[in-house]
N, C-alpha and C positions, 0 to 999 in steps of 0.2 A: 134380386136385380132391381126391385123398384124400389127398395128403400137404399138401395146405390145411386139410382136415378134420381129421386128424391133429393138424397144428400148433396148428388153434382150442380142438379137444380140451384139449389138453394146460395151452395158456397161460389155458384157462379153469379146469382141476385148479388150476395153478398160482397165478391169481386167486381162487381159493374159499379153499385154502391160507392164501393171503397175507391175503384177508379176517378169515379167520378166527383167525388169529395176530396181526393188526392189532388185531382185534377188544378180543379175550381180552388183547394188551398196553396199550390203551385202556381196558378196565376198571381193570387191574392198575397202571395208573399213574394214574387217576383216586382209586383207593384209595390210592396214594402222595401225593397231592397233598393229599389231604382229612387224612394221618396228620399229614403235614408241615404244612401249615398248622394244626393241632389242635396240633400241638407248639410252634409258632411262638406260636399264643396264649394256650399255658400259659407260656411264657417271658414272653410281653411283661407275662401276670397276674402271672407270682411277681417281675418285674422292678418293676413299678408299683407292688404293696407293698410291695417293700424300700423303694423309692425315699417312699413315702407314710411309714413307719417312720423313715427317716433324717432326713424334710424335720421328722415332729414334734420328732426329737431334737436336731437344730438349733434350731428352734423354742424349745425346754425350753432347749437352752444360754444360747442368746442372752439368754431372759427372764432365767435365770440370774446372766446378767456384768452385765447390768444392772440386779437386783436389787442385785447385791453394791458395784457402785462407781456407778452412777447416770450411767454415760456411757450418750450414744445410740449410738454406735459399735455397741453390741453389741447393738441393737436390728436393725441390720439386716440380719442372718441370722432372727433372729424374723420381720419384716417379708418378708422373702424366701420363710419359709415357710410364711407362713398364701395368700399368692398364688398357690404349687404345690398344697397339700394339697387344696384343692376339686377342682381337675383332676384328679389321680390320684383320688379318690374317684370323681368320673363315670367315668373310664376304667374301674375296679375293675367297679363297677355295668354297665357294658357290655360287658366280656369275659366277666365269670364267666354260666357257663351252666347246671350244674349246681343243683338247690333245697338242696343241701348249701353249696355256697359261699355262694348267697344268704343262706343263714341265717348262715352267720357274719359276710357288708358289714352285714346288717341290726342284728348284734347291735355291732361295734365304732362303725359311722360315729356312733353317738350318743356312746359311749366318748369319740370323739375329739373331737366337738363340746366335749363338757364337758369336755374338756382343753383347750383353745382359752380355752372362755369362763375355765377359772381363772385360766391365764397371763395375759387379756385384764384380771381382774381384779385378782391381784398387780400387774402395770405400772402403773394406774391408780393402784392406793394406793400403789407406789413415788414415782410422780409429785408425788401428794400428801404423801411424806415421812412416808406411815405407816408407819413401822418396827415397832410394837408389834401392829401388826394383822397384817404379813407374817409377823413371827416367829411368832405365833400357827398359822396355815393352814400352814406350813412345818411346825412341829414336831407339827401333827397326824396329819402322813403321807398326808393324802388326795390331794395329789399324786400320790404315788409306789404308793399303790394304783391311782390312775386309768391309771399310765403302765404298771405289770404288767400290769392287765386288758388294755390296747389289746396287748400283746404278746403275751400269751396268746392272745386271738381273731385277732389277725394270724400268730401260729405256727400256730395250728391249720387256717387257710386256707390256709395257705402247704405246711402237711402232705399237704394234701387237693388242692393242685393237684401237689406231687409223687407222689405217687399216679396223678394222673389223667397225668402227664407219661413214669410207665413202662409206662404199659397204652400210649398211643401211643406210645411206642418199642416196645413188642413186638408192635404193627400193624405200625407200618412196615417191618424188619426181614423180618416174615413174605410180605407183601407182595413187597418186593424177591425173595425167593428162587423165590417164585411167578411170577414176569415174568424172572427171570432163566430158569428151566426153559421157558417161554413161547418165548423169544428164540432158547434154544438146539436147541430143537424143529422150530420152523417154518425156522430156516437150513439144517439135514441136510435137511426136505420141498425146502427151492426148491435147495439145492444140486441134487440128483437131478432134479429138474425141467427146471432149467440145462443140465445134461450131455445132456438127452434134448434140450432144444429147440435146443441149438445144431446139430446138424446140419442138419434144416430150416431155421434163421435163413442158415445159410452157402449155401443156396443162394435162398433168396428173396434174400438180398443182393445177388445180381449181377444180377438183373433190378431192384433197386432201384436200381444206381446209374445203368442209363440213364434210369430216370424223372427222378434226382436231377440230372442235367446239364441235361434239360429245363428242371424248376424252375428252375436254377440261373441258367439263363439268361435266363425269363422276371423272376425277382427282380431281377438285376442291369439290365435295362431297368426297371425300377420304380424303383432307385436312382437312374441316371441322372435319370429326369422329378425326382425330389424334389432331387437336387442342383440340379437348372436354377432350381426353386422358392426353394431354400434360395441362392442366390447372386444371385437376381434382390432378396428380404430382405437380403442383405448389403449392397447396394448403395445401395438404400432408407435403410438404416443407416447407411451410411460416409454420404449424404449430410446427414444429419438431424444426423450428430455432427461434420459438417464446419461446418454452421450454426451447431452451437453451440458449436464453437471458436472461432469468428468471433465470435459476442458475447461468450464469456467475453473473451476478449484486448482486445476495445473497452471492455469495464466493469472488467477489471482497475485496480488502482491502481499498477501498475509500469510500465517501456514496454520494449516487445517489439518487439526485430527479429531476422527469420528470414533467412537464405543460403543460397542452393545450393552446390556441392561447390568453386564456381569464385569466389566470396566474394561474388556479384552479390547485390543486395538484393531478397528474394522478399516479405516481410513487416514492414509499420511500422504498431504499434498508433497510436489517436490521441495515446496521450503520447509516443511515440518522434516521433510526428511533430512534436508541441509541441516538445519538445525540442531536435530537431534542425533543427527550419526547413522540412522536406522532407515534402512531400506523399508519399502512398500510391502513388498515381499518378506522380509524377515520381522519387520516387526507386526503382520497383521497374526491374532490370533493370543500376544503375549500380554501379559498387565500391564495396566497403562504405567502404574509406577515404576515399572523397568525400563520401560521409553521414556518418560516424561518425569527427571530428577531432576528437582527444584531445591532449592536453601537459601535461606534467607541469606541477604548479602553482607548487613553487619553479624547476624550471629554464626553464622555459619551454619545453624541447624536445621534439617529438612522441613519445609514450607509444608502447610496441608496443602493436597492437591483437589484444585476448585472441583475436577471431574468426577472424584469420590462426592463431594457434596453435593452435587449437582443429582448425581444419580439417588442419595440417599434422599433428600427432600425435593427431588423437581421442581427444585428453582435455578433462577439466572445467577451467576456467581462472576463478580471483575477479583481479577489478580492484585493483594495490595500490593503497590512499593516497596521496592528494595531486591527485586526477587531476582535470582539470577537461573538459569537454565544451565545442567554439565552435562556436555552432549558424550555420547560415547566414547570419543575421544580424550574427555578430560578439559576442550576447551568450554569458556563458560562467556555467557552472552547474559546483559540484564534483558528483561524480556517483560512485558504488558500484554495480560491476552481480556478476555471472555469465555464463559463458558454456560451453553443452554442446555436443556432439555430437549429430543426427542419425541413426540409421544405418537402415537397411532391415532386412528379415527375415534378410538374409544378414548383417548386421555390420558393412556396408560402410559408411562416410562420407561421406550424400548432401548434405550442409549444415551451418549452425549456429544454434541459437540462443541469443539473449543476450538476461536481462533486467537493466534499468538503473533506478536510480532516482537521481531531485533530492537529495543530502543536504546543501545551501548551508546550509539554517534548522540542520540540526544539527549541521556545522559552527560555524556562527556562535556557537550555544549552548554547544558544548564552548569554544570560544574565551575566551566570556562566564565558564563555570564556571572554566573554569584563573584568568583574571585577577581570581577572585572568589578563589580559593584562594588566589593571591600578597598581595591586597589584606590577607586576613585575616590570614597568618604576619608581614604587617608591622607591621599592628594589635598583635600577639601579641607580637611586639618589640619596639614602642613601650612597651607596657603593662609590659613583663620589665624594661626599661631602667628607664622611669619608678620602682617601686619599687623596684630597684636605687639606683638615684639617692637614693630616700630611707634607705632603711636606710646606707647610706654617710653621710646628713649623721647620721644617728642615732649612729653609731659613732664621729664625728669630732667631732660636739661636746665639750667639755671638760667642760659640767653633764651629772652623773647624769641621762636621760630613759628613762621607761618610758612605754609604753602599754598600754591596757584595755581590755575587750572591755564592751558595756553589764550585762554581770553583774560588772563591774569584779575580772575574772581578765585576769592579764597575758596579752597577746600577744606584746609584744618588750622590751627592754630594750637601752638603750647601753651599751656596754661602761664608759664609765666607773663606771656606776650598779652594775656587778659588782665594779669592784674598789673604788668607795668603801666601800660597806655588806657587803662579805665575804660575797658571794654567788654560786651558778654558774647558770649556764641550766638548769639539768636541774631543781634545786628549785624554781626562780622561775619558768617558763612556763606557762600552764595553772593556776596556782595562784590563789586569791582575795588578793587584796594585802594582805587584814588577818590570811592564816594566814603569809606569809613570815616567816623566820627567828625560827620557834617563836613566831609570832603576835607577834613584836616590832613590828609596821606596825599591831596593834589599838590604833590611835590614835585617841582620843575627836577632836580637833581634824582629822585626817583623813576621819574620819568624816563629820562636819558641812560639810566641804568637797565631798564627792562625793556624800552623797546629801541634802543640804539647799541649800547653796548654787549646785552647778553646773549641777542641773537646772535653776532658775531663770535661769542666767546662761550662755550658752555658751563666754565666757570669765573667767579670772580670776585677778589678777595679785600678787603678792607677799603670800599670803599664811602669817602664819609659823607656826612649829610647833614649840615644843619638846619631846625626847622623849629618855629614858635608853635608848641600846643595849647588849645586853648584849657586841657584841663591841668596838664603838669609843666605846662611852663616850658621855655627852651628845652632841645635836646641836641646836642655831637652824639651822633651817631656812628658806625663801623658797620657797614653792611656785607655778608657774603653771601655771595650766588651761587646760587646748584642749580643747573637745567638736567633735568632726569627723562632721558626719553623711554616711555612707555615699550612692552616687548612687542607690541603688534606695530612700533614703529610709525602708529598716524597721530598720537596724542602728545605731550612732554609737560612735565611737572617742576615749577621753578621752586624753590625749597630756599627761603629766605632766611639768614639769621641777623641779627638787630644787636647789637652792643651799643650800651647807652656808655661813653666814655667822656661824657659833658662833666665829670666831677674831676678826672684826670686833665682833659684841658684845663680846666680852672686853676689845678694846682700849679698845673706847666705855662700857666700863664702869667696864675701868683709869683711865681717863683723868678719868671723873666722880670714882669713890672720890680718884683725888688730887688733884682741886679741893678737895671734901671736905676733903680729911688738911692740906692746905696752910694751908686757909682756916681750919681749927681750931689750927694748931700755929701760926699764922703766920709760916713759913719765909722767908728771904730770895729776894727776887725771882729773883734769878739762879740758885738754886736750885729752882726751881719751874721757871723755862727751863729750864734744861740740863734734868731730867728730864722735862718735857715732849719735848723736842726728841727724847731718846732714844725716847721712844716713838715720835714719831713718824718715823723712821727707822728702826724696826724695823718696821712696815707695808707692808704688800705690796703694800696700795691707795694711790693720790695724794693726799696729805695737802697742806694748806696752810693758815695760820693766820692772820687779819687783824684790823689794829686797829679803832678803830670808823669811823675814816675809809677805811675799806676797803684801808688799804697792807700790802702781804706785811711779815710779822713774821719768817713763818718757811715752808719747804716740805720735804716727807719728799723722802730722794734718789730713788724710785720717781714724783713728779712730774717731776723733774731728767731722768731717762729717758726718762718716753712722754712727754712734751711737749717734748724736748731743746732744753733752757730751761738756761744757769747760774744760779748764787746770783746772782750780781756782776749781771747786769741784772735779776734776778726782787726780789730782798729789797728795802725801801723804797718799790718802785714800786707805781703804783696797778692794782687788779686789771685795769682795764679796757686799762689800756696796754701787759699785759704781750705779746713777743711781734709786737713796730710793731701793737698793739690788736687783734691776733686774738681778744683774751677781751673785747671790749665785743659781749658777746651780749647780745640785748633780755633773754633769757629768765632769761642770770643776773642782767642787774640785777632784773626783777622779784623772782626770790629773796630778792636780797640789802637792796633797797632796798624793798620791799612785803610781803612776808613773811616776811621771819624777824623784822621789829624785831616784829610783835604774835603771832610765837611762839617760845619759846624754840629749839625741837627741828624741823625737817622733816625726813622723812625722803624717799628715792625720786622724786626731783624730777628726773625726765628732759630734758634736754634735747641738740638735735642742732645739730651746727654743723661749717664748713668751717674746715680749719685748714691753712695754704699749707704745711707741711713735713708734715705727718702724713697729711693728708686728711681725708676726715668720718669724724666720729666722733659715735657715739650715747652719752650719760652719764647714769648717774643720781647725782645731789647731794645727801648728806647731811648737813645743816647743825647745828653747833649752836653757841648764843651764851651765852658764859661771861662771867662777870662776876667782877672784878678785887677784890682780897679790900678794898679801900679804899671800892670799891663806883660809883664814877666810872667806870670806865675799863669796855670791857666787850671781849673777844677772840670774832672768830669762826671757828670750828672747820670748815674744808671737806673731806668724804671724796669725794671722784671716783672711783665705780667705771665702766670701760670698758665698756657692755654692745652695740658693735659686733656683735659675732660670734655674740653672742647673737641679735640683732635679725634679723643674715642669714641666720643656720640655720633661724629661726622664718617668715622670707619665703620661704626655698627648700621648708620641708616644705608651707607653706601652693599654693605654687604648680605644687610635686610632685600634691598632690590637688587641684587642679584640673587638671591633666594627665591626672590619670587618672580622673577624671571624664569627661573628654574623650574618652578614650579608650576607657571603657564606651560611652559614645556612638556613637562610630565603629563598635566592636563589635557592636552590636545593630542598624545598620544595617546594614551588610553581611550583618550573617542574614540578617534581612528582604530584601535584594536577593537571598541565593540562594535562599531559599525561591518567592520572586514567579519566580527563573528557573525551577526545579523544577515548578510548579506552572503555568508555561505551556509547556511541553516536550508533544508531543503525543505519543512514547513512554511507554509507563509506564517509570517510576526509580522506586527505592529505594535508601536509604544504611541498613547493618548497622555497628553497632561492632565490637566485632575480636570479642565474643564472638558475633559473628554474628544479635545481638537489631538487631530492626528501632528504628532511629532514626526514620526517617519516610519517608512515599514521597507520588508524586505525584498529584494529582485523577486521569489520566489511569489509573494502576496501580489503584486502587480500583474505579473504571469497568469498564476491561476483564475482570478478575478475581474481579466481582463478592462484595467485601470490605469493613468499614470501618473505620476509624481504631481503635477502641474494641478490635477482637479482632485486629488487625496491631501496632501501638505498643509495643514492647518485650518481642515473643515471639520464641522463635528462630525463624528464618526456615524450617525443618525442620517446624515444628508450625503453621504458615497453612493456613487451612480445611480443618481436622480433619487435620492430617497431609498434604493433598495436594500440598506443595511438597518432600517427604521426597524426594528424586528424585535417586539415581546420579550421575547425571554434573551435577547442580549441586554436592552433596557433594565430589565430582572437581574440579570446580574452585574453587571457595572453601576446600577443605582441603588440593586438595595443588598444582594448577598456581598460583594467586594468590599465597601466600606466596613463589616464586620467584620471581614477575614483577610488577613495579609495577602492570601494563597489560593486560590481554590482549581482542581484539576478535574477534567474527563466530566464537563456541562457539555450534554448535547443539547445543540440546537438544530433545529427542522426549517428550512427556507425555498423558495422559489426566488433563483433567480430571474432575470430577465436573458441575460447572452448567454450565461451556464445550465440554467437550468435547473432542476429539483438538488439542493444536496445536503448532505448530513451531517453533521461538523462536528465537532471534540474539541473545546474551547479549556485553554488553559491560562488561566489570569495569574498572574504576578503585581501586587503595587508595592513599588520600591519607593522609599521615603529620601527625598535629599538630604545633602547633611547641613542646612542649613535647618530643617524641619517646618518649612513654611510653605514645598510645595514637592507633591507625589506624580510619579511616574506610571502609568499604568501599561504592565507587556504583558499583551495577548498573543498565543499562539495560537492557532488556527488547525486542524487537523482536518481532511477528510477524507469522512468515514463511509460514504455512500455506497460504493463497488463491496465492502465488506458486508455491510448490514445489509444490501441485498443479497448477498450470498449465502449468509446467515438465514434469511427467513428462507431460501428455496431450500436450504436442507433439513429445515423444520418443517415444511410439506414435504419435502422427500420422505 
């Protein structure tokens, strides 16, 4: 009993001790905490005035920049600072404690008021474009006293709390050395204490620890009853989460089936069972390969089945492509699963499970999307072809053609039309047709053709133009017009052709002046022939001459040629018969027998006809009837220009734009078909162009992602709601795996949304190449996987 007494003695000294050092450190650190926090809110004071200081002087700049140039830009640090300044002003008014601080918040907050309302004031009459009233209040200076004074009563606060901020630092400090001596005081009292009580403790010890085996053993019977409690709850629980394994797997939207170690079928959700034909009931117990017949889709031959692999090396196993599923019926679905291991707590491989899904529809679709993709590179190539086809007639014509854009600046030009008028492509495209070669094309009669006449008329044909070049000299011209309007109906293409017939007047002029010269000198007859004749065998065009009873007088050797005709049957005979009567055209007698006798001159008198050694030919007839210096007699003058070639290049360009007409057509439907596929695709999709900006995506990708059209449509895909598509491993594959690979299918990615939430995705990339090959299409499909791959891992803890 007395070395009990003893001991209570002592560890009660040593209790009073410890109280009393507890005590005395409890004070001494209550005073530590009252220093520290006293210093903490002199800092957060002198911090909130600086910060109140900087926000005015922000404030002052901003009104400043935008005093000086009248942008709002530079309102918004102004506007930024009258938002902070009230705030720190309450704070100021809530930390200062002292009736010295208060008298200086009391004396600036007005200070700064009427700093406020000036600036408030200058802005307004900026606004209003008073410069004379700003420079005024400016060069007063009242500003700039009001911004000293605010500095002067804020320094002198700012004095007064550093002041109060070293009287708390030389509490605290003092403090500390006072609990520091406290600390080192009371440990020498309990050390001694220590040393005295531990040989008493060393023998109560050894009668404590057969008490503590007692105990020890009544606890561990206490443990037991609560483990029997706590596993009888586990029990309860494994049943409750067996339950609701069981419906999750019934209401999933994949189909599930589970095996034992030996491949037999332990579990078939109801879509495994749809799937396969095979009831819950019938098929648990049999091999998997009798429920679950697979064959490759092009060969036909049965597929390994992932669940045999799976269970031989206990790994994860995906199904490739192509695979088709024969349910027990016979019908056959293409199909995409997974398949995992099983294992026990030990790691062993008790089973398998695999999830599968129907992907027939999305097959089908990708099918639809590729022969949507071929359909349009052949569009693409009709369309390349098509104007191909026409710049080629454009090039091969013999007449100069140019074409115009409706601001009548060239688009293309024929080559001929480069090297008749001494000109290159580089000056003449793009150009306004009345500035080409130093404004030589500012033709008054050109003029009056394109913007008086042709809007009226959509076409219009020989009409002439003469005009002084400075590089080839005079030109008679024969211009024809095409206005070609565009298929989208807002654009039109004037398509110009140019015949230079300045050599043909010449002659038809030679030829009048010496009727003329003849008829006034009165030359002998035969001399009036021969010179005629020479001319007309220097003509490049079909010349032929007749008397008034329509018999050949005479023909240029250039008719002798394209109509390979001799003199010896053509001269004397009647026009109609020349030829066994190839030339009794209706069209030229009307000419010749109805209108030229009641006009002197026709000109351009087309006519078309079959001729058995040449074939058809299209002509225009330039007549004219001369009269015989006696005055009896009268000759008619017939010019034959060939305009075949003209006629076919003018039907081929015409039927080039309706080709491609057509072919806009075609084009704009096939959008529309891929869009209607896109947009009934029950994945979300998206197609980026190569700079990765969204082209468009599907009804489905808006839905899920809760998105729309207005803030997706041509953003990069990186900045889609607010950033949160910014994501690693999408970056990873659209920058660095996609440019290698045309294709790539089943990239998981892992994300946090913000509105959706955690999800797991199955990213299937497509980059489709245009067929121009200058710019790629990038279609992502989207897949999630979340509700599976959690399903997946609780039957892997199951």
């Amino acid at each position: 009993m007395k070395n009990k007494y003893r001991l209570a003695l002592l560890l009660t000294a040593a209790g009073l001790m410890a109280a009393t050092a507890a005590l005395g450190a409890l004070w001494t650190f209550d005073q530590l905490k009252k220093d520290a926090g006293a210093r903490k809110r002199t800092f957060v004071v002198m911090d909130s005035a600086n910060k109140l200081m900087s926000a005015l002087i922000d404030a002052e700049t901003g009104q400043r920049g935008y005093l000086l140039t009248g942008n709002k830009v530079f309102l918004e640090p102004y506007l930024s600072a009258r938002g902070v300044i009230s705030g720190h002003k309450e704070e100021l008014r809530a930390l200062a404690l002292s009736d010295e601080a208060h008298k200086h918040l009391n004396a600036v907050f007005p200070l700064i008021d009427a700093k406020m309302a000036e600036m408030d004031n200058l802005i307004e009459l900026r606004q209003k474009n008073a410069a004379a009233a700003i420079l005024g209040i400016l060069k007063s200076g009242r500003g700039k006293r009001s911004m000293d004074a605010v500095r002067s009563e804020l320094n002198a606060f700012l004095l007064l709390a550093k002041g109060g901020l070293a009287q708390h630092d030389e509490d605290f400090h003092s403090n500390l050395r006072r609990l520091f001596a406290i600390i080192v005081a009371a440990s020498l009292l309990l050390l001694l204490l220590a040393v005295a009580s531990a040989y008493y403790i060393d023998r109560e010890t050894r009668q404590g620890l057969k008490d503590l085996v007692h105990l020890e053993t009544r606890h561990l019977l206490e443990v037991q009853e609560v483990t029997n409690k706590e596993l009888e709850l586990s029990n309860s629980t494994l049943q409750v989460s067996e339950e609701k394994l069981s419906v999750t797997l019934r209401s999933i939207g994949d189909a599930v089936m589970a095996t034992d170690a030996q491949g037999r079928i332990t579990l078939l959700n109801p879509l495994a069972e749809r799937l396969t034909g095979w009831t819950q009931a019938e098929a648990k117990g049999r091999p998997v390969q009798e429920i679950f017949n697979i064959v490759n889709e092009a060969t036909r031959k049965p597929a390994e089945n992932p669940i045999q692999e799976t269970l031989a090396h206990g790994t994860t196993h995906l199904l490739v492509n192509h695979i088709i599923l024969i349910a027990r019926s016979g019908s056959e679905r293409a199909i995409a699963d997974s398949c995992a291991p099983i294992r026990n707590r030990a790691g062993a491989v008790v089973g398998a499970v695999m999830v599968f899904r129907d992907v027939t529809d999305k097959k089908e679709i990708e099918h639809g999307l590729e022969k949507t993709r071929r359909e349009l590179e052949v569009i693409k190539k009709t369309a390349d072809e098509a104007s191909e086809y026409a710049d080629s007639i454009i090039n091969t014509v013999r007449e100069p053609l140019i074409s115009l854009n409706q601001d009548l600046r060239v688009v293309s030009a024929s080559r001929s039309f480069y090297e008749v008028f001494k000109v290159n492509p580089k000056e003449t495209v793009g150009q306004l047709i009345y500035d080409l070669g130093n404004k030589q094309w500012d033709i008054p009669k050109l003029r009056e053709l394109l913007e008086t006449i042709l809007p009226q008329k959509a076409t219009f044909d020989n009409y002439e133009v003469e005009h002084d070049f400075a590089d080839i000299g005079r030109r008679t011209m024969l211009l024809n017009a095409r206005q070609i309007q565009r298929v989208s109906g807002k654009e039109r293409i004037i398509l110009l052709a140019i015949e230079d017939i300045t050599a043909r007047r010449e002659i038809e002029n030679g030829l009048e002046k010496a009727r003329k010269e003849l008829a006034a000198t009165k030359i002998s007859e035969d001399a009036v022939r021969e010179y005629s004749e020479s001319i007309i065998n220097t003509v490049r065009e079909p010349l032929i001459s007749l008397d008034q009873d329509l018999r050949v007088v005479s023909a240029s050797r250039s008719f002798y040629e394209v109509f390979r005709v001799n003199p010896k049957e053509t001269v004397g005979q009647l026009i109609y018969d020349l030829g066994n009567k190839q030339w009794d055209i209706p069209k030229l007698r009307e000419l010749l027998e109805n209108i030229l006798p009641q006009k002197a001159t026709f000109d351009n008198y087309e006519v078309a006809h079959d001729f058995a050694d040449i074939g058809r030919r299209i002509m225009l007839l330039n007549a004219r009837q001369i009269q015989r210096a006696s005055g009896k007699e009268r000759i008619i003058l017939l010019a034959i220009e060939d305009i075949t070639e003209r006629r076919e290049i003018e039907d081929g360009l015409e039927k080039a734009r309706k080709e491609l007409a057509a072919t806009k057509i075609s084009e704009d439907a096939a959008r529309e078909y891929s869009d209607s596929i896109i947009n009934t695709v029950r994945e979300p999709l998206i197609s980026l162009d190569q700079d990765l900006r969204v082209v468009s995506a599907s009804r489905s990708f808006y839905e899920v992602f809760k998105v729309n059209p207005e803030e997706t449509v041509g953003q990069l895909i990186y900045d889609l709601g607010n950033k949160q598509w910014d994501i690693p491993k999408l970056r990873e594959l659209l920058e660095n795996i996609l440019p290698q690979k045309a294709t790539f299918d089943n990239y998981e990615v892992e994300h946090d949304f913000a509105d959706i939430g955690r999800r797991i995705m199955l990213l299937n990339a497509r980059q489709i190449q245009r067929a121009s090959g200058k710019e790629r299409i990038i279609l992502l499909s989207i897949e999630d996987i979340t509700a599976r791959s959690r399903f997946e891992t609780e039957l892997r803890q199951a």
